[in-house]
C-alpha positions as CSV (number, residue, x, y, z in Angstrom):
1,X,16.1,-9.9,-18.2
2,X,18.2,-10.3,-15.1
3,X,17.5,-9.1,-11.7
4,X,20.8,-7.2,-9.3
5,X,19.7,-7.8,-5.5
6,X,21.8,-5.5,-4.3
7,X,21.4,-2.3,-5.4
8,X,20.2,0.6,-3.2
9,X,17.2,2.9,-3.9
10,X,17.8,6.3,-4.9
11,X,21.2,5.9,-6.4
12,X,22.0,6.5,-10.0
13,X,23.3,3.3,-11.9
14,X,24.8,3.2,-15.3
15,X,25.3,-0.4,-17.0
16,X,27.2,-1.5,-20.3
17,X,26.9,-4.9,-21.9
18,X,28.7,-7.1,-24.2
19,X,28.4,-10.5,-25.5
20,X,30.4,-13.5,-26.3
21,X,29.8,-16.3,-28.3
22,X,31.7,-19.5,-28.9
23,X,31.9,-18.6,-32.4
24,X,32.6,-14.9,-32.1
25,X,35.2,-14.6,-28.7
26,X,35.7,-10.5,-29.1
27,X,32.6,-8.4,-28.8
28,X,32.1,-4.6,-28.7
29,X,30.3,-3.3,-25.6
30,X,26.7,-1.5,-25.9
31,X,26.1,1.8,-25.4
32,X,26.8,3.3,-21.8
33,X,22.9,3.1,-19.9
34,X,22.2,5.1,-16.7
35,X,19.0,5.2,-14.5
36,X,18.1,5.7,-10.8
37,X,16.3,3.3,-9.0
38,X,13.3,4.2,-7.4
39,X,13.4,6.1,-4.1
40,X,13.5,4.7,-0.8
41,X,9.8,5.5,0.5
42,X,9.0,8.4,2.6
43,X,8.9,8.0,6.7
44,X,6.9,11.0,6.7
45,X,3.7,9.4,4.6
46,X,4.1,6.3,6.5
47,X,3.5,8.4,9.7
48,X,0.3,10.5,8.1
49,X,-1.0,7.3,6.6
50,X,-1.4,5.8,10.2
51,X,-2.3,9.2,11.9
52,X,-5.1,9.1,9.6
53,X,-6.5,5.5,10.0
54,X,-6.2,6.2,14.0
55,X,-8.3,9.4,13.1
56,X,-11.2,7.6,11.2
57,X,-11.1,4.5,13.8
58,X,-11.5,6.7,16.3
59,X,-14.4,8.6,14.5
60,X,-16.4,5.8,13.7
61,X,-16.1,4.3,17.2
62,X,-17.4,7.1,18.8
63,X,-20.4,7.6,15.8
64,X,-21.2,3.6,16.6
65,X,-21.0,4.5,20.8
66,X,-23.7,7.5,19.8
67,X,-26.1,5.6,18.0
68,X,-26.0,2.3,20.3
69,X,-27.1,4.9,23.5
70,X,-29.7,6.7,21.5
71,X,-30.9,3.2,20.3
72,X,-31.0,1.9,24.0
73,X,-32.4,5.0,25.2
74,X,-35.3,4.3,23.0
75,X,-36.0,0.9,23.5
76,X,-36.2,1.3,27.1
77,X,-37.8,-1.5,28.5
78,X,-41.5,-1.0,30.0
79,X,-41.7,-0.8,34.4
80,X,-44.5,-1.9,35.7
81,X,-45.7,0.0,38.9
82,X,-47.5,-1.8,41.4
């Protein structure tokens, strides 16, 4: 298996391949083989991905702010009166 470095994402690539020997110097190329490589990955779902943590951080801070004042409020601490 060998790995190209350089290619770009979305682009269609076709590849060919032949192989010489010591013992055997003329070879006969394979069969023509296209693909794409994968797409380059969307801006777009980056952007709801982090609108959507900021939601739910933002959600549980203000659940953990309402429980912490209705667990103070509760636990008042006793005044004596003289």
């Amino acid at each position: 298996e060998s790995v190209i470095p350089y290619l770009e994402p979305g682009v269609e690539y076709c590849v060919s391949v032949s192989i010489t020997t010591t013992f055997n110097p003329t070879s006969i190329f394979s069969e023509r083989r296209c693909s794409f490589t994968s797409p380059p990955p969307s801006e777009i779902s980056q952007f709801l991905l982090l609108g959507l943590c900021g939601v739910f951080g933002l959600v549980v801070f203000l659940l953990l702010g309402r429980l912490i004042r209705i667990h103070v409020r509760r636990f008042k601490p006793a005044t004596c009166t003289a």
